[in-house]
C-alpha positions in Angstrom: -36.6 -2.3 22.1 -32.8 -2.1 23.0 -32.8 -6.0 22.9 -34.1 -5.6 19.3 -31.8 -3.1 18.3 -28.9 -5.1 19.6 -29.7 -8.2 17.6 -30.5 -5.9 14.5 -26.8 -5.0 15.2 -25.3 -8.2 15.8 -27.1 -9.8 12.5 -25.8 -7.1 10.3 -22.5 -7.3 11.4 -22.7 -10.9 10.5 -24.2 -10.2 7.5 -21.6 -7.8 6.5 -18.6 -10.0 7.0 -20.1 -12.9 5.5 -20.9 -11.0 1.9 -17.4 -9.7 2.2 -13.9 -11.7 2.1 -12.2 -10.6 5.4 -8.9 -9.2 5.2 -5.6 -10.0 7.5 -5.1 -8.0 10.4 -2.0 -6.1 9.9 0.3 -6.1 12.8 1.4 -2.3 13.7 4.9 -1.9 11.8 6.6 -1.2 14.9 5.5 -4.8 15.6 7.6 -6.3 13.4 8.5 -9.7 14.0 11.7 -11.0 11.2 14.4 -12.8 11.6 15.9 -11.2 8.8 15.1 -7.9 10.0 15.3 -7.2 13.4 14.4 -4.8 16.1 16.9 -2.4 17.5 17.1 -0.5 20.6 17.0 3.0 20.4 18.2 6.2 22.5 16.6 9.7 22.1 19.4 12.2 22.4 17.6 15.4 23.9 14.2 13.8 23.8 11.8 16.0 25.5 8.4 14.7 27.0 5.5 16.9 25.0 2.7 16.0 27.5 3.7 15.7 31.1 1.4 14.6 33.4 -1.3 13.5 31.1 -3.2 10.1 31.1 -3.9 9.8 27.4 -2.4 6.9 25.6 -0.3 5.7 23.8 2.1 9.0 24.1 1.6 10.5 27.8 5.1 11.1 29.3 6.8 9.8 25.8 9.9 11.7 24.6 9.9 12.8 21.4 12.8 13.7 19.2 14.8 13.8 16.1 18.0 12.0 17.0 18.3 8.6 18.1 21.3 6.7 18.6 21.3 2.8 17.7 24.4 0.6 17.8 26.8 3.7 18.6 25.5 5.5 15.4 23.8 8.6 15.5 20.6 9.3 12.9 19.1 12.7 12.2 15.2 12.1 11.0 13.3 14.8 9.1 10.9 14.4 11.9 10.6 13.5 15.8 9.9 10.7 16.5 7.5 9.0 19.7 9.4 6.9 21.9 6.1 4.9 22.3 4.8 4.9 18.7 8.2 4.2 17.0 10.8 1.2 16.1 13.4 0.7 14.8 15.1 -2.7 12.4 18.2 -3.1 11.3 18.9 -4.9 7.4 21.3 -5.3 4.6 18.8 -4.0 2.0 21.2 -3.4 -0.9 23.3 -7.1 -0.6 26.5 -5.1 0.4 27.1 -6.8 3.9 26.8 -3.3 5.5 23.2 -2.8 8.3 20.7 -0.5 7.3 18.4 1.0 9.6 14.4 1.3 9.1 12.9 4.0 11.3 9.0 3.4 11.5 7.1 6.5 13.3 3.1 5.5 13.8 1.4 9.0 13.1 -1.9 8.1 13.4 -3.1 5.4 16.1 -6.7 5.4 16.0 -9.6 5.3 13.3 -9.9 3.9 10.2 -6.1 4.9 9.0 -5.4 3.9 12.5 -1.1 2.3 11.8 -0.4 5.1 9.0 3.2 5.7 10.0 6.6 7.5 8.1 9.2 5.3 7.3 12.7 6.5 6.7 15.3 4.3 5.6 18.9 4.7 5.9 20.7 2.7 3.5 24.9 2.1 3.3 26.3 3.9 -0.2 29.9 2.9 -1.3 31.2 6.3 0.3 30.6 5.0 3.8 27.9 7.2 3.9 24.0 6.6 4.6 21.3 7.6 1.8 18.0 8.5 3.4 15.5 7.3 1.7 11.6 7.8 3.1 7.8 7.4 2.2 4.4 7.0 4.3 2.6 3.9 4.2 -0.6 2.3 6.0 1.1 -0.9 7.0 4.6 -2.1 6.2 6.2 -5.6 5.6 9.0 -7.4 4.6 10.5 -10.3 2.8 13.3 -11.9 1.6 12.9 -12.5 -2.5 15.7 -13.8 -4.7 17.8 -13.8 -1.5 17.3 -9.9 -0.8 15.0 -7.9 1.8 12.9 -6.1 0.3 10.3 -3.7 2.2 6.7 -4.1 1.3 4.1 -1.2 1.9 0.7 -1.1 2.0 -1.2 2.3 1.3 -5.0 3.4 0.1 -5.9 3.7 -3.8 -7.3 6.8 -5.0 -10.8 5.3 -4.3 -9.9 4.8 -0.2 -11.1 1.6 -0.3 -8.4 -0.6 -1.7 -5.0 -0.9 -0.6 -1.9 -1.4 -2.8 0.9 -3.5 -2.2 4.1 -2.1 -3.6 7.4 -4.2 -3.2 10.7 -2.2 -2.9 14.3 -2.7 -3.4 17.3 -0.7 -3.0 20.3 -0.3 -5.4 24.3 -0.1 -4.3 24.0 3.6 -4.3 21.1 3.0 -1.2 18.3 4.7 -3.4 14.7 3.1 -3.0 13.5 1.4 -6.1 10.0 0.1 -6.7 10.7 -4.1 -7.8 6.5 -4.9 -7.8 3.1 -3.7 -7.9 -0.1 -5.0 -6.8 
């Protein structure tokens, strides 16, 4: 009987994935592999370990916290991150020669919405300054279009079944614009 059941299983599966177009694995966004974009070394300042002595991946004796330091500059995020579960790139998103910095936080790392992560981005301004800039998303990219980086997120419909690719630019001012929909 378990022999049957297991070919049952096996001949469904197939089934299944040959009535349906398969989609690309996304790659976890703190996987990201650009040359245009890449990753940066981060420091927690403070970080404190939430789960000491536990065996449980991916976070067991990870620091979290809210202040990182990359490239001798300090960031405050909304939120902690997870040494283990975050990254961090570095861009020119707004075509003013000055690096941003993409903080990608994985908040959920198993299931279905298993890559869901916050993304803040700090973007240059012509004050010196950084504008935050931040959204959730279920898989991120990027790409270089008319010569700019643009970050491309990936996150459910309304119907939880079809995801959405929104392409987003920033302006001088380092505000998040959306440049395409599909």
């Amino acid at each position: 009987m378990k022999i049957i059941l297991t070919c049952l299983d096996v001949c469904c599966s197939l089934g299944l994935c040959a009535a349906k177009p398969v989609n690309k694995m996304f790659t976890w966004s703190t996987e990201l592999k650009y040359p245009f974009m890449p990753r940066q070394k981060m420091t927690f300042i403070n970080g404190v370990v939430k789960n000491p002595g536990r065996s449980a991946s991916p976070d067991a004796d990870a620091k979290y916290s809210r202040k990182v330091k990359v490239n001798n500059l300090i960031f405050t995020l909304p939120g902690e991150l997870c040494e283990t579960m975050s990254a961090c790139y570095k861009a020119d998103l707004n075509g003013d020669k000055v690096p941003d910095y993409i903080f990608v936080n994985i908040k959920i790392w198993n299931g279905r919405f298993a890559g869901h992560a916050d993304v803040g981005v700090f973007v240059s301004n012509p004050q010196k300054k950084y504008t935050f800039n931040t959204f959730e998303t279920r898989h991120l990219e990027a790409e270089v279009i008319n010569g700019k980086v643009m970050l491309v997120k990936y996150a459910y419909s309304d119907d939880n079944e079809n995801l959405i690719r929104q392409v987003y630019t920033f302006n001088k001012d380092g505000r998040i614009q959306l440049y395409s929909k599909s």
